[in-house]
DSSP file (Angstrom, degrees, kcal/mol; ACC not computed):
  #  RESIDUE AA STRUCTURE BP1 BP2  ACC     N-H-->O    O-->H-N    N-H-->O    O-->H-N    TCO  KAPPA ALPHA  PHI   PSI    X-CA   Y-CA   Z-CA
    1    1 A X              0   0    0      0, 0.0     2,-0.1     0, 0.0     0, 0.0   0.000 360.0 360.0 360.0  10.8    0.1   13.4  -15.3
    2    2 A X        -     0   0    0      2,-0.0     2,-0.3     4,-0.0     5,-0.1  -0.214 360.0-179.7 -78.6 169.4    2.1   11.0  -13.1
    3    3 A X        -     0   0    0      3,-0.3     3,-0.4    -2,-0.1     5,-0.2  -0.794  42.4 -93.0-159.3 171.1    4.8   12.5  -10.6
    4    4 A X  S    S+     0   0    0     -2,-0.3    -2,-0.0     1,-0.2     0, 0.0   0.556 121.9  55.3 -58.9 -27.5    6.8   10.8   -8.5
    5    5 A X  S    S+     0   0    0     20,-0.1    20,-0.8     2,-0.0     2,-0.4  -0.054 104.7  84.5-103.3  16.6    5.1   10.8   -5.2
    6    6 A X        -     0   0    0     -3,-0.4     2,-0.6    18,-0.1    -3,-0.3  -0.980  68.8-138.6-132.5 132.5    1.8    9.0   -7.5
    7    7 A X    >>  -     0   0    0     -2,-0.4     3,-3.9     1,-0.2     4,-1.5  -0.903   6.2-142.3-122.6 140.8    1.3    5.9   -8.4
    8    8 A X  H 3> S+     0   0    0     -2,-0.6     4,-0.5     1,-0.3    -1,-0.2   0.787  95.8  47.8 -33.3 -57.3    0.0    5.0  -11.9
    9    9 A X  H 34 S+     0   0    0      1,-0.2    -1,-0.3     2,-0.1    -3,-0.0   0.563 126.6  25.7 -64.0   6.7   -2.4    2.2  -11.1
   10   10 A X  H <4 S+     0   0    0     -3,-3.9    -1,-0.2    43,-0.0    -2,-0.2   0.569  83.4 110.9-135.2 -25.0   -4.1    3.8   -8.3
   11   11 A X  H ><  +     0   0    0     -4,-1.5     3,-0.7     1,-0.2    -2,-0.1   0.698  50.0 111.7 -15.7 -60.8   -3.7    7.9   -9.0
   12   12 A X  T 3< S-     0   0    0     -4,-0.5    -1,-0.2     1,-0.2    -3,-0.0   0.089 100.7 -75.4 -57.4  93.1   -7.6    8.2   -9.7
   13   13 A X  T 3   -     0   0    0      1,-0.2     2,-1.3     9,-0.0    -1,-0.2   0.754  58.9-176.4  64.0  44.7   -8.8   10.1   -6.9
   14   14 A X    <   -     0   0    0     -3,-0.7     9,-4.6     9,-0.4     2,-0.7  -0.574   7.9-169.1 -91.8 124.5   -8.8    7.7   -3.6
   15   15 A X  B     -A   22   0A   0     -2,-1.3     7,-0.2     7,-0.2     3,-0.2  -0.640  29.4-105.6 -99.3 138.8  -10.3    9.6   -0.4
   16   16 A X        -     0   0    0      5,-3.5     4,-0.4    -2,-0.7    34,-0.0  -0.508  20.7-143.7 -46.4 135.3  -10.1    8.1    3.2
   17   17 A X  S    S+     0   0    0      2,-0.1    -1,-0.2     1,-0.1    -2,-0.0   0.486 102.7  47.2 -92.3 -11.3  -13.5    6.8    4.3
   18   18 A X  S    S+     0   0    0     -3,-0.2    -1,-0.1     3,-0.1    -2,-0.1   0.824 125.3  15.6-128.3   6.1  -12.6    7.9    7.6
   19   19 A X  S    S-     0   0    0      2,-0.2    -2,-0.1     0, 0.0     3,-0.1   0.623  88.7-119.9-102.2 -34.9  -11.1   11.8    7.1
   20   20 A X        +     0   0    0     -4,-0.4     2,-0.3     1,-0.3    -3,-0.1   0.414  63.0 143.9  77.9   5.8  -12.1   12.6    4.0
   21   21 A X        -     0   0    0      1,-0.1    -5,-3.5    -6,-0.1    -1,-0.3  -0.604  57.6-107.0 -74.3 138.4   -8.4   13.2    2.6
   22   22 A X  B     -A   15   0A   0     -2,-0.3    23,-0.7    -7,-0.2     2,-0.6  -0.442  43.8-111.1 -70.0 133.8   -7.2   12.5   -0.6
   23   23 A X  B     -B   44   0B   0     -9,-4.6    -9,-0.4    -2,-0.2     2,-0.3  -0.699  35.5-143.7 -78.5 115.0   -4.9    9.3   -0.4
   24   24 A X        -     0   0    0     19,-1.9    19,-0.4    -2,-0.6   -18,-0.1  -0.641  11.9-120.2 -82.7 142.5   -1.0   10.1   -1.0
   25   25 A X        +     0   0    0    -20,-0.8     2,-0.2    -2,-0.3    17,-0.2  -0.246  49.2 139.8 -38.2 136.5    1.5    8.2   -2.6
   26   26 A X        -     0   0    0     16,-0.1    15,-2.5     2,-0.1     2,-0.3  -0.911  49.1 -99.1-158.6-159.3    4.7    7.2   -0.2
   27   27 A X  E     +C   40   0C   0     13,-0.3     2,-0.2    -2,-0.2    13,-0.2  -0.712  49.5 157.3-116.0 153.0    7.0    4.6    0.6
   28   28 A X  E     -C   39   0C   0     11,-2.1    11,-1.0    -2,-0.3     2,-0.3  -0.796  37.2 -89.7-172.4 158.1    6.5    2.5    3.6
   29   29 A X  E     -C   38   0C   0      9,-0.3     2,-0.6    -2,-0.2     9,-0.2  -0.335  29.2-164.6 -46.7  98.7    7.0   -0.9    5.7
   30   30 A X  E     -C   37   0C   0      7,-2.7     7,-1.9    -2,-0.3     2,-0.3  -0.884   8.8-159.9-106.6 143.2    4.8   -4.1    5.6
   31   31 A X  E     +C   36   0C   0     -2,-0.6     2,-0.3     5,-0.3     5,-0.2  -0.701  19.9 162.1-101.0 145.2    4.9   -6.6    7.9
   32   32 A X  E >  S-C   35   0C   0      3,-2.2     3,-2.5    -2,-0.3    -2,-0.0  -0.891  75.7 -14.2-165.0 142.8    4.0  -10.1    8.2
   33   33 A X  T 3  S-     0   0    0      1,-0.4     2,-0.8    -2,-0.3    -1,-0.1   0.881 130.2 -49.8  46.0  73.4    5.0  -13.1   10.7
   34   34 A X  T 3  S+     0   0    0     -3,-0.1    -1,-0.4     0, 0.0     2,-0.2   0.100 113.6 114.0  57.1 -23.8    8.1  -10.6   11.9
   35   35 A X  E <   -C   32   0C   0     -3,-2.5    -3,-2.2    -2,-0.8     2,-0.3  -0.696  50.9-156.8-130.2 130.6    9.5   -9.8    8.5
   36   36 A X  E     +C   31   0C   0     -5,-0.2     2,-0.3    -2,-0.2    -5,-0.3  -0.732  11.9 178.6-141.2 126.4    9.4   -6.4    7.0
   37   37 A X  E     -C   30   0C   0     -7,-1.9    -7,-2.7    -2,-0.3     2,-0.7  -0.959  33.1-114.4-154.6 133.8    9.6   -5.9    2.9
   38   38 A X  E     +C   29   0C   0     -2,-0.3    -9,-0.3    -9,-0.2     2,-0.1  -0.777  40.2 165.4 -51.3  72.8    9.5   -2.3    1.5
   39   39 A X  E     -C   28   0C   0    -11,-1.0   -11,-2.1    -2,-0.7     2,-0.6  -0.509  39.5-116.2-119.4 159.6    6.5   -0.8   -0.9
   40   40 A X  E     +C   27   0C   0    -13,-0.2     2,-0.3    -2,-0.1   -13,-0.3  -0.919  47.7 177.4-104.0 132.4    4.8    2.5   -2.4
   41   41 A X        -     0   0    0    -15,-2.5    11,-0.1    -2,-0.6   -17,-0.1  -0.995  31.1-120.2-139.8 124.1    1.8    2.4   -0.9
   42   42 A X        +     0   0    0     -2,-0.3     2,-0.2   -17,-0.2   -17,-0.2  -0.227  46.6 158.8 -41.0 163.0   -1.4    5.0   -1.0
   43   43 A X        -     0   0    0    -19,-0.4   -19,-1.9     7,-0.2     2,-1.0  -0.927  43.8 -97.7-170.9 174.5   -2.3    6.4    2.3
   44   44 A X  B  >  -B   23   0B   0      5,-2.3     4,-2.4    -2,-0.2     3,-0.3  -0.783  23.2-150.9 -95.2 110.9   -4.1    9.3    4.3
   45   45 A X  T  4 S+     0   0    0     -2,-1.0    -1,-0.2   -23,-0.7   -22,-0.1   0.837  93.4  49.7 -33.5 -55.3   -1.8   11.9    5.4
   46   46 A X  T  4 S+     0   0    0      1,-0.1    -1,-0.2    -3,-0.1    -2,-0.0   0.850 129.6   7.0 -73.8 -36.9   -3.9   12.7    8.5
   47   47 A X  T  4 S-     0   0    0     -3,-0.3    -2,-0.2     2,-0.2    -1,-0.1   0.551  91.8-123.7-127.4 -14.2   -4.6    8.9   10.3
   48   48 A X     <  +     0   0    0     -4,-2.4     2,-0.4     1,-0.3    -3,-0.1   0.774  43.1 172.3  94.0  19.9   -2.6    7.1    8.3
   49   49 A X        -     0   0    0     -5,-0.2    -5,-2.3     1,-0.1     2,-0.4  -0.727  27.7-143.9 -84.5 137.8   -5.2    4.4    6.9
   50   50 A X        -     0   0    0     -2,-0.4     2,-0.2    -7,-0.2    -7,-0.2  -0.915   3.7-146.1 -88.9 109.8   -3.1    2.5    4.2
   51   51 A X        -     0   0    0     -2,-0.4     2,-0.3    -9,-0.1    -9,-0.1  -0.735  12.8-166.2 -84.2 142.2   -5.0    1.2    0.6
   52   52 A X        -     0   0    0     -2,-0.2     5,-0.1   -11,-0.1   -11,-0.1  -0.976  23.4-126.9-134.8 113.0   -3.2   -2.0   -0.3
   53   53 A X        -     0   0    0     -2,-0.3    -1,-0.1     1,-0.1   -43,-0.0   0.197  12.3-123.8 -43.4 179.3   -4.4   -2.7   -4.1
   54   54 A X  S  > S+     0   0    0      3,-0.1     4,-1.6     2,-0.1    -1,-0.1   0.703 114.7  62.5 -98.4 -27.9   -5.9   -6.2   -4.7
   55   55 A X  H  > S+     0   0    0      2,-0.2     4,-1.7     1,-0.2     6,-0.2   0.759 117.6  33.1-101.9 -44.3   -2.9   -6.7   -7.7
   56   56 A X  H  4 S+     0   0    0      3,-0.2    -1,-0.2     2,-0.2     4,-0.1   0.443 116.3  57.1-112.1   5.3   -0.5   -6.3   -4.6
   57   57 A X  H  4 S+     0   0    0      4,-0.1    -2,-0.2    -5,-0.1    -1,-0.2   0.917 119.3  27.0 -86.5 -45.3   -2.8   -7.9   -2.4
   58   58 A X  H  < S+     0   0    0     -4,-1.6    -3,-0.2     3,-0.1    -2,-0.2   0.452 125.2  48.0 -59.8 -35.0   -3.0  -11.0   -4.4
   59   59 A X  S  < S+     0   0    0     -4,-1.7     4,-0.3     3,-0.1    -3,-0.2   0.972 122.5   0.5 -64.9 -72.6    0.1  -10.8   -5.9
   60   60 A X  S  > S+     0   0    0      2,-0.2     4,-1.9    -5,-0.2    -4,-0.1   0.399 130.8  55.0-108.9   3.8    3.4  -10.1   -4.0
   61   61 A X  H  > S+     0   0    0      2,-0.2     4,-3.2    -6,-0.2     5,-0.2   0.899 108.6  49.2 -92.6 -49.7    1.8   -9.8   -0.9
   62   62 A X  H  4 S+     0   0    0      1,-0.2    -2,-0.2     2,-0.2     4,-0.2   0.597 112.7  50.6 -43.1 -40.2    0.5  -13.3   -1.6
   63   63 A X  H  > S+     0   0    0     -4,-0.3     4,-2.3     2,-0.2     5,-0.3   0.757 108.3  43.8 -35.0 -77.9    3.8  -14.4   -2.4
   64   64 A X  H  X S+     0   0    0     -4,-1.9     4,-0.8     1,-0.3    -2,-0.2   0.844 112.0  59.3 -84.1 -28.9    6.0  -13.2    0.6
   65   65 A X  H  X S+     0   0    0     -4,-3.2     4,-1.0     2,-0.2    -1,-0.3   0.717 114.4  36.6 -67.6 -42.9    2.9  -14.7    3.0
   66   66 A X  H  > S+     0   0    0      2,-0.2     4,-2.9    -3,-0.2     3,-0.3   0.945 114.0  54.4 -80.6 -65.9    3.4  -18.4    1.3
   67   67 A X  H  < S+     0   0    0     -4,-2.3     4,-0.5     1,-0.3    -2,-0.2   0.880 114.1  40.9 -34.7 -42.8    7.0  -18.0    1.2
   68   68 A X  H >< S+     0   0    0     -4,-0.8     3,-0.5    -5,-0.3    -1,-0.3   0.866 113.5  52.7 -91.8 -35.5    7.1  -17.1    5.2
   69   69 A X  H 3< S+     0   0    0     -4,-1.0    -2,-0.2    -3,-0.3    -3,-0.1   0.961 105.6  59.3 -70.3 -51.3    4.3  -19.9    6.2
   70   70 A X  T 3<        0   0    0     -4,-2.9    -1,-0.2     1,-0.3    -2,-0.2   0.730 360.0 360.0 -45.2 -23.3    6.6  -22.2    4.4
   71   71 A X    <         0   0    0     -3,-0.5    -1,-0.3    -4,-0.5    -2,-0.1   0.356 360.0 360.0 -72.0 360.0    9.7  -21.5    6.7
């Protein structure tokens, strides 16, 4: 039941805690310490509140954050 604009690991049914909209799929910009790196990221259409998984919180996120202190 996956599509394009969905992603697998999160598809089940996330609402905003602060509209009450179902969280869409898209592409967008994170930032840290200046630096910009690309992701598909849930979020709320209407305000724009972004879920950032714990698997990508901990992981790559985790990653480019060490990688950039280290500099």
């Amino acid at each position: 039941m996956s599509s394009a604009n969905q992603l697998p690991e999160l598809e089940a049914g996330w609402v905003c805690l602060h509209c009450g909209c179902s969280l869409e799929a898209g592409k967008m910009m994170a930032s840290y310490l200046g630096n910009s790196f690309p992701g598909d990221l849930m979020r709320c259409p209407q305000c724009g509140v972004t879920l950032v998984s714990e698997e990508l919180a901990l992981g790559k996120m985790a990653e480019v954050e060490r990688a950039l202190e280290d500099k």
